[in-house]
mmCIF file of the N, C-alpha and C atoms, coordinates in Angstrom:
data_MODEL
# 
_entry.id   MODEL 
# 
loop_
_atom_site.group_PDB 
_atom_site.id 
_atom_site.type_symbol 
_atom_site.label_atom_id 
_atom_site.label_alt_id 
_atom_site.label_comp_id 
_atom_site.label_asym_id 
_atom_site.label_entity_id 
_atom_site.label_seq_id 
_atom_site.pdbx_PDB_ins_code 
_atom_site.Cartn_x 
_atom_site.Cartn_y 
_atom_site.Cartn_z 
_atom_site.occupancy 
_atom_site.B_iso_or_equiv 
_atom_site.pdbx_formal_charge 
_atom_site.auth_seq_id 
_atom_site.auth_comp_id 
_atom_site.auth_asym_id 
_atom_site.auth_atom_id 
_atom_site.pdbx_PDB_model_num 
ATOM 1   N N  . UNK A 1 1  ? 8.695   9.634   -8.242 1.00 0.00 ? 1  UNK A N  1 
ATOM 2   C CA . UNK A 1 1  ? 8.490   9.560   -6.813 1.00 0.00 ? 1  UNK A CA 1 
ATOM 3   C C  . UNK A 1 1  ? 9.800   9.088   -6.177 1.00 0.00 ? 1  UNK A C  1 
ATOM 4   N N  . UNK A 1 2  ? 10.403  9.792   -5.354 1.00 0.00 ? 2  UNK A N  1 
ATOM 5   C CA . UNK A 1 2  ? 11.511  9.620   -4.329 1.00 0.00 ? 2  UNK A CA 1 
ATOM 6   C C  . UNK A 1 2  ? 11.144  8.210   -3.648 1.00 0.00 ? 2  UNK A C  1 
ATOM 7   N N  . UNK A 1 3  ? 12.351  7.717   -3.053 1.00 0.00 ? 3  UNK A N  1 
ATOM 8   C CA . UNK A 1 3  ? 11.822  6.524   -2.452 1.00 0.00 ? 3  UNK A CA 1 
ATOM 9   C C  . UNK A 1 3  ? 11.624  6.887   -0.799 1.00 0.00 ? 3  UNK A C  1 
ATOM 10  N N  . UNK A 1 4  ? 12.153  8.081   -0.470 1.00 0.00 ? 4  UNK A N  1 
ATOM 11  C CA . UNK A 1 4  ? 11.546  8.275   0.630  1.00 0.00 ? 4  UNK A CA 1 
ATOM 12  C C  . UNK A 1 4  ? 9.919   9.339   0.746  1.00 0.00 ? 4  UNK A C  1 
ATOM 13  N N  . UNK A 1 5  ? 9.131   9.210   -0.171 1.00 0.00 ? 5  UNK A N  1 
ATOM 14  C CA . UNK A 1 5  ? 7.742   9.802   -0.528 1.00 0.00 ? 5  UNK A CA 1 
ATOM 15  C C  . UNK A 1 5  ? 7.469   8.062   -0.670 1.00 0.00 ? 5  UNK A C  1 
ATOM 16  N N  . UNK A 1 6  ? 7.883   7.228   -1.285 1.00 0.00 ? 6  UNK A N  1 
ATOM 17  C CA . UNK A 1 6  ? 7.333   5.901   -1.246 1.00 0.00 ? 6  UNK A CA 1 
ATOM 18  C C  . UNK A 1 6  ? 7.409   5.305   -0.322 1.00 0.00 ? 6  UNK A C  1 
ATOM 19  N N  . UNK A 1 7  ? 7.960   5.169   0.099  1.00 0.00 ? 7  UNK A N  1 
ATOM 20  C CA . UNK A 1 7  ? 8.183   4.469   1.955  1.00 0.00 ? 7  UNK A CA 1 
ATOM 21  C C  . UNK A 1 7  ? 6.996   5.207   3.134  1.00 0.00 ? 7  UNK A C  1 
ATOM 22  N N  . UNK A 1 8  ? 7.253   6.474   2.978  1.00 0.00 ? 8  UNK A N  1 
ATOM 23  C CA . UNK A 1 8  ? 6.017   7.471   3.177  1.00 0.00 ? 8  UNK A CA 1 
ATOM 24  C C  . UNK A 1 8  ? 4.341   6.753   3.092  1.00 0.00 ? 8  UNK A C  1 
ATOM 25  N N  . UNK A 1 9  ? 4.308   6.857   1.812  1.00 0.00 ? 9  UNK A N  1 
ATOM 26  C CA . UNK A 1 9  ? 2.766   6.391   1.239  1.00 0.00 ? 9  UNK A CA 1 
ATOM 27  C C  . UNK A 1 9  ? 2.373   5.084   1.803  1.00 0.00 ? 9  UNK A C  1 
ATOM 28  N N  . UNK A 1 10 ? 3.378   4.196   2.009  1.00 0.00 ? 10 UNK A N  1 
ATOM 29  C CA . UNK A 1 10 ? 3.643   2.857   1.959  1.00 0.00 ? 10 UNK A CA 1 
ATOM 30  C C  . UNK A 1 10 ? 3.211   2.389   3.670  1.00 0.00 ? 10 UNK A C  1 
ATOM 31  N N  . UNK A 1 11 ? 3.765   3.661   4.428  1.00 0.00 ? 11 UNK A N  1 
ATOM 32  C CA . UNK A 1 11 ? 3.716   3.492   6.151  1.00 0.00 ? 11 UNK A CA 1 
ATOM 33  C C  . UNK A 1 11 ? 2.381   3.735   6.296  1.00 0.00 ? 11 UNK A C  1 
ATOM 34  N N  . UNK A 1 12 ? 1.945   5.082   5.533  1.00 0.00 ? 12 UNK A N  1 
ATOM 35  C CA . UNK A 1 12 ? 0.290   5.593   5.639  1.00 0.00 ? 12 UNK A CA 1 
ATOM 36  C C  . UNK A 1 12 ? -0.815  4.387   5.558  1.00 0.00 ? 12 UNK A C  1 
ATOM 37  N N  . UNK A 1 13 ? -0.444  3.958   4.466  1.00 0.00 ? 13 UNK A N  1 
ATOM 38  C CA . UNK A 1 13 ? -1.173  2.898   4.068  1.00 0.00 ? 13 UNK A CA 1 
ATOM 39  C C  . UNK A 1 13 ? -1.247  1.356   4.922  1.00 0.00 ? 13 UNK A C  1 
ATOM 40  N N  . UNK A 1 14 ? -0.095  1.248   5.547  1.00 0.00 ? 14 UNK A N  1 
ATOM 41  C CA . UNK A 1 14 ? -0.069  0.033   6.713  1.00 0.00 ? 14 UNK A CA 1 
ATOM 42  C C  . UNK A 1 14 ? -0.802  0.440   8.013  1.00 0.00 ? 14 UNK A C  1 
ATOM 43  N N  . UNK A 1 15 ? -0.663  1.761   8.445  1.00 0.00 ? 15 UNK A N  1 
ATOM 44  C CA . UNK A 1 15 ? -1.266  2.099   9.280  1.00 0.00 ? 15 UNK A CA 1 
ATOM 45  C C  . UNK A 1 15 ? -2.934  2.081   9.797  1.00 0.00 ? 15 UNK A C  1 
ATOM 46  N N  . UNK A 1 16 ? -3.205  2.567   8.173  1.00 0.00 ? 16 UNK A N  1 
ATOM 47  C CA . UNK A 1 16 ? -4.643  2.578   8.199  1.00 0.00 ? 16 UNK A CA 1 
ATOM 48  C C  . UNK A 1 16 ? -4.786  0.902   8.083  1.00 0.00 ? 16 UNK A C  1 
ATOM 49  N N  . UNK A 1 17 ? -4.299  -0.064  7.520  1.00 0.00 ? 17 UNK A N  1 
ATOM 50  C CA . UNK A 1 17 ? -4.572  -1.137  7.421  1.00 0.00 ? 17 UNK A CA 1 
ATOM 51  C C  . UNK A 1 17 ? -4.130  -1.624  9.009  1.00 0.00 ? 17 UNK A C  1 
ATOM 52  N N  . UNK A 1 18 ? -3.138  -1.806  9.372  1.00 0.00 ? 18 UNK A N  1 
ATOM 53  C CA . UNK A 1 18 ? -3.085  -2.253  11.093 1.00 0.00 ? 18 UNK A CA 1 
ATOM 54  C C  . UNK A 1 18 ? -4.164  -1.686  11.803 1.00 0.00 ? 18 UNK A C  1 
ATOM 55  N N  . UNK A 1 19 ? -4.468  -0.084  11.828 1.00 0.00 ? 19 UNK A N  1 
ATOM 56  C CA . UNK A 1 19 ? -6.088  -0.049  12.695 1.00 0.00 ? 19 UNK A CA 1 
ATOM 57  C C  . UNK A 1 19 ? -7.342  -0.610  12.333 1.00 0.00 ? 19 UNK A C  1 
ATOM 58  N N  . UNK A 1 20 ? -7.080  -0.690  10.780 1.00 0.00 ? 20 UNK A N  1 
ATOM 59  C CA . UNK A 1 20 ? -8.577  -1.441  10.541 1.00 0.00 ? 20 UNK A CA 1 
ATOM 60  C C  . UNK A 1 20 ? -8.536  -2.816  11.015 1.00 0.00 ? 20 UNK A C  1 
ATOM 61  N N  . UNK A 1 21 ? -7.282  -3.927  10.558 1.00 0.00 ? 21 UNK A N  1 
ATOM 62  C CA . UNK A 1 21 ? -7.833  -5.277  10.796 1.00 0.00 ? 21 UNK A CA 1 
ATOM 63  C C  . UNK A 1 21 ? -7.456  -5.276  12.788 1.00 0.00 ? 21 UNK A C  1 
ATOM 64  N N  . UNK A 1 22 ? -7.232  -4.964  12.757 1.00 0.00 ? 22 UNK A N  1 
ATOM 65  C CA . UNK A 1 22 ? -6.495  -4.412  14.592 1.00 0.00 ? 22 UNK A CA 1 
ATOM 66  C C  . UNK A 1 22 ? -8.406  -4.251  14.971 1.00 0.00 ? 22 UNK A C  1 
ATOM 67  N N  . UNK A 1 23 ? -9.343  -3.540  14.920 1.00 0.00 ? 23 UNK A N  1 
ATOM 68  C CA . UNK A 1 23 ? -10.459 -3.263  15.307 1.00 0.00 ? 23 UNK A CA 1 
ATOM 69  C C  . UNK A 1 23 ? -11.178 -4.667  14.869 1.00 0.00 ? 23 UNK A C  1 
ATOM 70  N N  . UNK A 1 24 ? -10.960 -4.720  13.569 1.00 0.00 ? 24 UNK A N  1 
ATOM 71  C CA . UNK A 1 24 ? -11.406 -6.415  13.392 1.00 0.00 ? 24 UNK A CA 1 
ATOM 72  C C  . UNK A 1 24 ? -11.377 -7.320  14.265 1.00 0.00 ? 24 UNK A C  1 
ATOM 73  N N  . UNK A 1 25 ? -10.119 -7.763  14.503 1.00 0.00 ? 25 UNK A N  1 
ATOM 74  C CA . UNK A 1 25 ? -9.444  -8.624  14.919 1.00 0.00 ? 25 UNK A CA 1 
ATOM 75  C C  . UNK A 1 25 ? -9.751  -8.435  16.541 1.00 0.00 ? 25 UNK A C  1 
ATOM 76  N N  . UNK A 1 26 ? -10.136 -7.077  17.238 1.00 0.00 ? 26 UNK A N  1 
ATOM 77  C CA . UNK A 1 26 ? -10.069 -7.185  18.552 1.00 0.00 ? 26 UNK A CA 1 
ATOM 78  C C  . UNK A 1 26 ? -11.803 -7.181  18.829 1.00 0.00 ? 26 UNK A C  1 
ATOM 79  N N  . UNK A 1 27 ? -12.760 -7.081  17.847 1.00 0.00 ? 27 UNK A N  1 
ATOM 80  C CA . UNK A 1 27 ? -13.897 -7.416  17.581 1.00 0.00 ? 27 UNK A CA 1 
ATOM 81  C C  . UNK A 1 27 ? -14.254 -8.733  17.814 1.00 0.00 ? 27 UNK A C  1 
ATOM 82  N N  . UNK A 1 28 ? -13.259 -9.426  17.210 1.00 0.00 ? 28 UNK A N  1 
ATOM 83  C CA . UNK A 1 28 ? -13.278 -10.720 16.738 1.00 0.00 ? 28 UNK A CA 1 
ATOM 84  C C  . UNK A 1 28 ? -13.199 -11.716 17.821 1.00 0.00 ? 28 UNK A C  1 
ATOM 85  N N  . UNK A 1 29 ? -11.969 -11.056 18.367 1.00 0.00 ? 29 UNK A N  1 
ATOM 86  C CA . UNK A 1 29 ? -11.403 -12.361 19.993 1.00 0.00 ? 29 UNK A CA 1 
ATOM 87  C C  . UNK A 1 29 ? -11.949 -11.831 21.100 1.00 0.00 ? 29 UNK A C  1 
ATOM 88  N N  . UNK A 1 30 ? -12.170 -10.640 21.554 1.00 0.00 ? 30 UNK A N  1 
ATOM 89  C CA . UNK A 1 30 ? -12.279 -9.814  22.646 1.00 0.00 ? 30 UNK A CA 1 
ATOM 90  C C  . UNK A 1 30 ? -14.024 -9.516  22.675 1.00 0.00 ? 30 UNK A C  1 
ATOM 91  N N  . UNK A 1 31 ? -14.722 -9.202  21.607 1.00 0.00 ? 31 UNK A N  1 
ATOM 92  C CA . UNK A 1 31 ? -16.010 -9.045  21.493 1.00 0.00 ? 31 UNK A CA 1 
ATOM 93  C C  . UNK A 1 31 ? -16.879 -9.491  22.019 1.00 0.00 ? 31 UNK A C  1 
ATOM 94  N N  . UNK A 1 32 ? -17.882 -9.798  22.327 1.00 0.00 ? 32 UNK A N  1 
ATOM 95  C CA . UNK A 1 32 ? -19.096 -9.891  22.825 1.00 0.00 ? 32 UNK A CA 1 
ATOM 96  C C  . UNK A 1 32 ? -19.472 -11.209 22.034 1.00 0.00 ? 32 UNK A C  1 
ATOM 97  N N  . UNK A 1 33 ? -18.900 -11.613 21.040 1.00 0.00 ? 33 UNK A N  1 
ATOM 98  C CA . UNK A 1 33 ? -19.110 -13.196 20.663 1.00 0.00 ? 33 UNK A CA 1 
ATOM 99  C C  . UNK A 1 33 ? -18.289 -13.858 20.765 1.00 0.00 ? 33 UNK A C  1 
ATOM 100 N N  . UNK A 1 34 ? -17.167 -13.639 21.561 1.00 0.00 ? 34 UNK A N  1 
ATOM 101 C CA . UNK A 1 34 ? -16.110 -13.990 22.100 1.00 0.00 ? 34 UNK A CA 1 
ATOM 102 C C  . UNK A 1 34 ? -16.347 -15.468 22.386 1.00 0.00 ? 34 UNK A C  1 
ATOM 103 N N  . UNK A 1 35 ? -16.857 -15.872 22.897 1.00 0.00 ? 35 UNK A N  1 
ATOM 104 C CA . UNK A 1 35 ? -17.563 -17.522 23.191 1.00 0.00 ? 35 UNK A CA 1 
ATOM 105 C C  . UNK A 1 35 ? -18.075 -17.909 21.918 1.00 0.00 ? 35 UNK A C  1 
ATOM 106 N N  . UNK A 1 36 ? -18.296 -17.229 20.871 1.00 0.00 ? 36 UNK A N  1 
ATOM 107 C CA . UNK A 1 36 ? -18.953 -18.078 19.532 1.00 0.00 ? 36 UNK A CA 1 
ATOM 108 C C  . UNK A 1 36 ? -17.803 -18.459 18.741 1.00 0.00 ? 36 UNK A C  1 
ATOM 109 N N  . UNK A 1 37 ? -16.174 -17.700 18.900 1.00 0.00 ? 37 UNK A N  1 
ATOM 110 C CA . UNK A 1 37 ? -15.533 -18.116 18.183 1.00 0.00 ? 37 UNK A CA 1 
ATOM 111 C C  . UNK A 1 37 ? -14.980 -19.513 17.661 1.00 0.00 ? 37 UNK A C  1 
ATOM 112 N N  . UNK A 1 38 ? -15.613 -19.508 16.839 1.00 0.00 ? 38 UNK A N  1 
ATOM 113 C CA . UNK A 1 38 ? -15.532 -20.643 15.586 1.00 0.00 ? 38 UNK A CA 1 
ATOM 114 C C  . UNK A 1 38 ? -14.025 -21.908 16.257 1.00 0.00 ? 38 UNK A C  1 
ATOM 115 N N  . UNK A 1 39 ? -14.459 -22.903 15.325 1.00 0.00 ? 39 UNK A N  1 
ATOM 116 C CA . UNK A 1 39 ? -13.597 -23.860 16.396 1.00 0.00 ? 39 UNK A CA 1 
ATOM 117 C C  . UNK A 1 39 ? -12.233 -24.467 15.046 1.00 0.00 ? 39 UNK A C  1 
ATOM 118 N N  . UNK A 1 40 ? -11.200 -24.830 15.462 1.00 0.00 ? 40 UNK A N  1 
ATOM 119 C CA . UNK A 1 40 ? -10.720 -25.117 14.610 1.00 0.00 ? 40 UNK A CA 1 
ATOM 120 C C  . UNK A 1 40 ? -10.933 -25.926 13.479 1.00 0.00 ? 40 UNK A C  1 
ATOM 121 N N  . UNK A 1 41 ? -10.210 -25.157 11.941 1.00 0.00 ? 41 UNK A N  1 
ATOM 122 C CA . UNK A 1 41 ? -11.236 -26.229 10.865 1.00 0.00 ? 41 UNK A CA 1 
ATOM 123 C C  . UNK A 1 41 ? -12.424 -25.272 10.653 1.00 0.00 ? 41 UNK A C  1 
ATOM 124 N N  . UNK A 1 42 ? -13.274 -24.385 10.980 1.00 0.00 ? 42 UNK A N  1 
ATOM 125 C CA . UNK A 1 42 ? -14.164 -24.288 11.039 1.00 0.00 ? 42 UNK A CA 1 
ATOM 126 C C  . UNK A 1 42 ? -14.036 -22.993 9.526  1.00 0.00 ? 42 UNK A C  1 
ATOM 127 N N  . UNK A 1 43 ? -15.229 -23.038 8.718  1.00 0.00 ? 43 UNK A N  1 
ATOM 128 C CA . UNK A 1 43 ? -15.321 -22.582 7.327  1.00 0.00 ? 43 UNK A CA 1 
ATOM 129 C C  . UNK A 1 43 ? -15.269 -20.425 7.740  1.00 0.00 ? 43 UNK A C  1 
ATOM 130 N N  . UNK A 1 44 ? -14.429 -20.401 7.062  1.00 0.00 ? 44 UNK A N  1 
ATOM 131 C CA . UNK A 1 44 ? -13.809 -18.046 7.219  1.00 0.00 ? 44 UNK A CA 1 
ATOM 132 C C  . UNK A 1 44 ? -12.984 -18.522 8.162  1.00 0.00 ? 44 UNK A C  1 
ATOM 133 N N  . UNK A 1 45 ? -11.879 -19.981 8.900  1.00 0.00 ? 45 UNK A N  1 
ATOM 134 C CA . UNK A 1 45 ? -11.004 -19.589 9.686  1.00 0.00 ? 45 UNK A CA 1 
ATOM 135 C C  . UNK A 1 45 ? -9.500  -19.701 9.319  1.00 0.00 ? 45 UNK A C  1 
ATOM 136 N N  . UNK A 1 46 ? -8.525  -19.494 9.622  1.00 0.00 ? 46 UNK A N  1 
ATOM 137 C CA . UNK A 1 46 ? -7.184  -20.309 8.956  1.00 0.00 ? 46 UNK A CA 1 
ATOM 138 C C  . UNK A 1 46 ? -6.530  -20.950 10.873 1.00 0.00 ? 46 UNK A C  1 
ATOM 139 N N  . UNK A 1 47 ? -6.890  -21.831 10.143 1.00 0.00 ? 47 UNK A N  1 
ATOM 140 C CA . UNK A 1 47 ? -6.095  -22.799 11.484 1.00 0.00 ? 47 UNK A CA 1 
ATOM 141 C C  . UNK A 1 47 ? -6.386  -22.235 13.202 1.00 0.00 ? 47 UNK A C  1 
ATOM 142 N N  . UNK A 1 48 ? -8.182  -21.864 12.791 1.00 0.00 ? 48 UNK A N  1 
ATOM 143 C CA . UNK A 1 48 ? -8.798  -21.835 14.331 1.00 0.00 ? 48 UNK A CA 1 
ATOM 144 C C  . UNK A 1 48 ? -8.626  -19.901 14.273 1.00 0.00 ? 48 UNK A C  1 
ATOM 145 N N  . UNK A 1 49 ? -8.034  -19.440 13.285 1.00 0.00 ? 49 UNK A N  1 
ATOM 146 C CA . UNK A 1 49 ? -8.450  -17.617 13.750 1.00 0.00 ? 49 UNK A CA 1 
ATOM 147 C C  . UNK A 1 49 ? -8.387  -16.970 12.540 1.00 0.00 ? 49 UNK A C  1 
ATOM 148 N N  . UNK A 1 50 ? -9.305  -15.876 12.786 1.00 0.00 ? 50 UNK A N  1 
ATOM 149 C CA . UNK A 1 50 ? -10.185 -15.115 11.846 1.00 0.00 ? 50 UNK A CA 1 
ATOM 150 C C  . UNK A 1 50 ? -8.880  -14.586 11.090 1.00 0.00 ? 50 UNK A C  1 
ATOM 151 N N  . UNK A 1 51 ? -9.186  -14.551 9.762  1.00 0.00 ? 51 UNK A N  1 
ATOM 152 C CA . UNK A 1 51 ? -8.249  -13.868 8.775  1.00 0.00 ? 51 UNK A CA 1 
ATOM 153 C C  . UNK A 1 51 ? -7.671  -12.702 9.010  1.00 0.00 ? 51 UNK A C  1 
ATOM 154 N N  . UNK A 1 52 ? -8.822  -11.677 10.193 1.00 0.00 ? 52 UNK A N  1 
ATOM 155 C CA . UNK A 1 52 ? -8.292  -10.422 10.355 1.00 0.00 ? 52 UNK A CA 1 
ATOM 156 C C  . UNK A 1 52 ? -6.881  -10.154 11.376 1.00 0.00 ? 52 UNK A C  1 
ATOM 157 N N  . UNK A 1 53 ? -6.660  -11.722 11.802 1.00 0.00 ? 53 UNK A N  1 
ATOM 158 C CA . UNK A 1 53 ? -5.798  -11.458 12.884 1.00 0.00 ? 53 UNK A CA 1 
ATOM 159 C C  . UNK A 1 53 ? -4.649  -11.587 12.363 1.00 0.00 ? 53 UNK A C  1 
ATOM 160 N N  . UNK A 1 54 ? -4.344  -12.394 11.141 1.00 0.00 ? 54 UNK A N  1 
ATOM 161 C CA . UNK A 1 54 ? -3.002  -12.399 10.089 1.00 0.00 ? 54 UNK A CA 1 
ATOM 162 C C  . UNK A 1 54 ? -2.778  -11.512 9.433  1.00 0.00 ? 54 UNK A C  1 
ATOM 163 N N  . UNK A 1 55 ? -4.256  -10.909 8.960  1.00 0.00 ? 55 UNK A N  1 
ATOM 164 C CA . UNK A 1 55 ? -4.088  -9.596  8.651  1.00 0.00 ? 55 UNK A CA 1 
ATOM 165 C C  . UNK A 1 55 ? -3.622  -8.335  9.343  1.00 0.00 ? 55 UNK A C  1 
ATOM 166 N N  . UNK A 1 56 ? -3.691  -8.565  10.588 1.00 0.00 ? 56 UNK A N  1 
ATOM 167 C CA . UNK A 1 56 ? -3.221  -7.059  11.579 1.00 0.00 ? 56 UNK A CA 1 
ATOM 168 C C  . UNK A 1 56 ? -1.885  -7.384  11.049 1.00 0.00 ? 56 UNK A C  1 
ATOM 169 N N  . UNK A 1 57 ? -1.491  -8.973  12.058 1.00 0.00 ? 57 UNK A N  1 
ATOM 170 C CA . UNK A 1 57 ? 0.415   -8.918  12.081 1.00 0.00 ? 57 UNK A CA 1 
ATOM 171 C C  . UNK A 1 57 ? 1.330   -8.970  10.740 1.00 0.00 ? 57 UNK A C  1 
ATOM 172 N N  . UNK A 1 58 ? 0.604   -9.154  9.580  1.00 0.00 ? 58 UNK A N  1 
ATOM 173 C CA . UNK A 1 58 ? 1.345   -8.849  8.446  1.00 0.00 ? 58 UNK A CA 1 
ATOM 174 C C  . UNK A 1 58 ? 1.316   -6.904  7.731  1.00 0.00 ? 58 UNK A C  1 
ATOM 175 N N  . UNK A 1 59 ? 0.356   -6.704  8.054  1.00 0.00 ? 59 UNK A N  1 
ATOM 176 C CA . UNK A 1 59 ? 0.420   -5.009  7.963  1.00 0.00 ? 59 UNK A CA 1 
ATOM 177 C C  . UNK A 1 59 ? 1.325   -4.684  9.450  1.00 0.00 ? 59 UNK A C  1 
ATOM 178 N N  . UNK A 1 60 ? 1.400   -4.942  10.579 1.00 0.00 ? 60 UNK A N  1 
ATOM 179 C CA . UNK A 1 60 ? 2.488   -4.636  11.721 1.00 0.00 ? 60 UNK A CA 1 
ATOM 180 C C  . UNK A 1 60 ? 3.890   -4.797  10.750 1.00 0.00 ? 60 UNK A C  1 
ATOM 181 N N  . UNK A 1 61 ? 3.923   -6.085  10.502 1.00 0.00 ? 61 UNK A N  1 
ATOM 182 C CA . UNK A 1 61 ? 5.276   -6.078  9.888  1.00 0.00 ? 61 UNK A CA 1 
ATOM 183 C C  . UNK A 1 61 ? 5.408   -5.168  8.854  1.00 0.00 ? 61 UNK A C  1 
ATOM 184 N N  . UNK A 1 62 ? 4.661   -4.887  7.796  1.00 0.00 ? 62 UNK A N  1 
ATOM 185 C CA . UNK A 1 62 ? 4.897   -3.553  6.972  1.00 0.00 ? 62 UNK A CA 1 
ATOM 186 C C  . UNK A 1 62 ? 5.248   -2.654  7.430  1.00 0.00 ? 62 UNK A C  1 
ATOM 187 N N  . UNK A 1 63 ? 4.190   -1.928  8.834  1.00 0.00 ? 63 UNK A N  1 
ATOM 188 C CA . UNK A 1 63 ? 4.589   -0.611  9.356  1.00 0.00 ? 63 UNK A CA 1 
ATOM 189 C C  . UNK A 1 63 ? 6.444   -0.772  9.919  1.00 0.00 ? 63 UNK A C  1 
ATOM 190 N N  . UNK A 1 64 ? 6.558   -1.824  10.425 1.00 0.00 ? 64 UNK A N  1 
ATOM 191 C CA . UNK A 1 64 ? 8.000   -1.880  11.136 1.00 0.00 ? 64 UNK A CA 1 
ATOM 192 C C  . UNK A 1 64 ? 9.166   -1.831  10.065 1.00 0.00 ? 64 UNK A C  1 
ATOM 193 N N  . UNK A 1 65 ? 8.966   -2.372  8.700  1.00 0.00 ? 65 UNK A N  1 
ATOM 194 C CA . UNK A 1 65 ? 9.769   -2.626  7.120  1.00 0.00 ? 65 UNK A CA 1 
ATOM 195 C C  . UNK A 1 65 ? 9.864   -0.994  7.613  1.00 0.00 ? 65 UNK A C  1 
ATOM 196 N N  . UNK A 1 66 ? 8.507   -0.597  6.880  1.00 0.00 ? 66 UNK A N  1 
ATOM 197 C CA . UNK A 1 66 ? 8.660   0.888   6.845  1.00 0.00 ? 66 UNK A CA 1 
ATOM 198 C C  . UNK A 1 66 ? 9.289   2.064   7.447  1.00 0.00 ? 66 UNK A C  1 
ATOM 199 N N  . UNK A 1 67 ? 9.258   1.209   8.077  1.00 0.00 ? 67 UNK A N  1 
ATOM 200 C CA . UNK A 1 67 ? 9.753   3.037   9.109  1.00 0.00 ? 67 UNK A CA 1 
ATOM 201 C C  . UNK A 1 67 ? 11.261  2.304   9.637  1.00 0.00 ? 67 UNK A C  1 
ATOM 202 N N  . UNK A 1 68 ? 11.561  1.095   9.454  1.00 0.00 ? 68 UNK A N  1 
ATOM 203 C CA . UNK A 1 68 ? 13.246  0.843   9.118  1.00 0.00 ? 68 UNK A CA 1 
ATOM 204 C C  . UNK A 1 68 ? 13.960  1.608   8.195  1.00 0.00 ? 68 UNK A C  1 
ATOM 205 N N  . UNK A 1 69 ? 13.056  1.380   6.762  1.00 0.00 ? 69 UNK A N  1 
ATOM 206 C CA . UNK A 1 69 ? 13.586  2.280   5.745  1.00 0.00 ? 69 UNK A CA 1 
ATOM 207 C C  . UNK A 1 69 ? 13.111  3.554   5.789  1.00 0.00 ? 69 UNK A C  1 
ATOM 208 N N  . UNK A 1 70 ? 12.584  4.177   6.321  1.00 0.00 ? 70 UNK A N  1 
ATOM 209 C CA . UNK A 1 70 ? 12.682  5.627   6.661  1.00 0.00 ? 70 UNK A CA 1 
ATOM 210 C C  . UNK A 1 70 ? 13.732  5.962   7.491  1.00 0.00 ? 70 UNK A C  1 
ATOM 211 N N  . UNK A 1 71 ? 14.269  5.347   8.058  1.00 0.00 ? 71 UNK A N  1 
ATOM 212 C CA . UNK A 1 71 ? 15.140  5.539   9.300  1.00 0.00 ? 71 UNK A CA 1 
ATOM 213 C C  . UNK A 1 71 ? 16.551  5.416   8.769  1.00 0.00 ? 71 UNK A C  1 
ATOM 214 N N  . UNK A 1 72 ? 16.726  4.747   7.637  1.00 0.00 ? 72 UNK A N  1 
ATOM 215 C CA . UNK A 1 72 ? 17.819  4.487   6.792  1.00 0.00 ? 72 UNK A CA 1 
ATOM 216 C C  . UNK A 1 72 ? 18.205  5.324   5.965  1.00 0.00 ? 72 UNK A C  1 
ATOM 217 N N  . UNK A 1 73 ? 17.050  5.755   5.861  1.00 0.00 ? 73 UNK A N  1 
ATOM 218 C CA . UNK A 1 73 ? 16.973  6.920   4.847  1.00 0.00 ? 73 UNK A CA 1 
ATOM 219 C C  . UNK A 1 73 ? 17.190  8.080   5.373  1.00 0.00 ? 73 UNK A C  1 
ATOM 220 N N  . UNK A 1 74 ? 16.754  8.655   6.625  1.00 0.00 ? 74 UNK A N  1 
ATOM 221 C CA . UNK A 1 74 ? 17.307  9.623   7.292  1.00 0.00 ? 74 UNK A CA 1 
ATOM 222 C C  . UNK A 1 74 ? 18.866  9.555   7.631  1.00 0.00 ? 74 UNK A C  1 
ATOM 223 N N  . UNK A 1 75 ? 18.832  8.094   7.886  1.00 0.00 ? 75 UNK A N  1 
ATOM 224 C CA . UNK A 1 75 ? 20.905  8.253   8.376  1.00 0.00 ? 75 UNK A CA 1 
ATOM 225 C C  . UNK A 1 75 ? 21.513  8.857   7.037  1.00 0.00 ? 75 UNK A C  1 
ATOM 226 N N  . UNK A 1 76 ? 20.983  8.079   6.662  1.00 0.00 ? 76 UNK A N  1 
ATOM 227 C CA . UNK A 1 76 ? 21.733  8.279   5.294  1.00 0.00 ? 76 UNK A CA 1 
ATOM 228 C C  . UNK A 1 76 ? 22.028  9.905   4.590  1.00 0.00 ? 76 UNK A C  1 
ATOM 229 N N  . UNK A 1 77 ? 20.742  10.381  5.002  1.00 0.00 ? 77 UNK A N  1 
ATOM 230 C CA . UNK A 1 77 ? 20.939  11.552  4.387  1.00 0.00 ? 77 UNK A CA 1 
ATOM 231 C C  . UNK A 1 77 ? 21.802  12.422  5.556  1.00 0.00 ? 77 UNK A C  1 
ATOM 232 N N  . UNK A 1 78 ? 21.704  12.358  6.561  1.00 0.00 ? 78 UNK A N  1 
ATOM 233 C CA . UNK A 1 78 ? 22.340  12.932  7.788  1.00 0.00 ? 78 UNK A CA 1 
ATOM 234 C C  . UNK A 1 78 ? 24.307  13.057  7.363  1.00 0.00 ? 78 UNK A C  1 
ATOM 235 N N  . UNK A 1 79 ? 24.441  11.677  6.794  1.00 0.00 ? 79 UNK A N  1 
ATOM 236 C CA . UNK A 1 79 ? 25.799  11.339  6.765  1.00 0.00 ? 79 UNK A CA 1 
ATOM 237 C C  . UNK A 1 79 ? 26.448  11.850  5.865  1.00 0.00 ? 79 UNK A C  1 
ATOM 238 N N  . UNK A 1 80 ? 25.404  12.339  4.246  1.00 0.00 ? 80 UNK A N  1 
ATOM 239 C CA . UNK A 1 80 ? 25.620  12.965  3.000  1.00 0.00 ? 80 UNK A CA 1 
ATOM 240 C C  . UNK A 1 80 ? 25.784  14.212  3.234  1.00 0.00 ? 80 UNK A C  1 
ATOM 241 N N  . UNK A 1 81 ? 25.510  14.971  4.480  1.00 0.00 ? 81 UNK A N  1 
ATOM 242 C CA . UNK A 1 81 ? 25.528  16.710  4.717  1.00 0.00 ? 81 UNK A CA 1 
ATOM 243 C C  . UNK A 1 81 ? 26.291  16.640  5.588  1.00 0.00 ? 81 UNK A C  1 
# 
């Protein structure tokens, strides 16, 4: 596997993960139990918010890794021809 087919797979895969915990996460704060959210300390939270919301911004940061090195990878090849 090329590393630009891996970087590829790698963006696919953040993506679907940023919309999933992204729907979570806007479930979560924005939702209709929006007033039930759990208080800091409180047991499924990390420091007052739902796991899914660390989860969006650490798959964000993947998608952004990703498509840096796609982008590197295009110069790069641009500069080789």
């Amino acid at each position: 596997m090329s590393l630009k087919r891996a970087m590829q797979v790698i963006l696919a895969i953040a993506l679907f993960g940023a919309s999933f915990s992204g729907a979570l996460t806007y479930k979560e704060l924005f939702g209709r139990s929006a007033a039930a959210c759990p208080t800091v300390g409180a047991p499924g939270t990390v420091f007052g918010y739902p796991a899914c919301v660390y989860g969006f911004f650490m798959y964000v940061i993947i998608v952004i890794v990703a498509m840096l090195g796609l982008a590197s990878e295009a110069r790069r090849e641009d500069a080789a021809t």
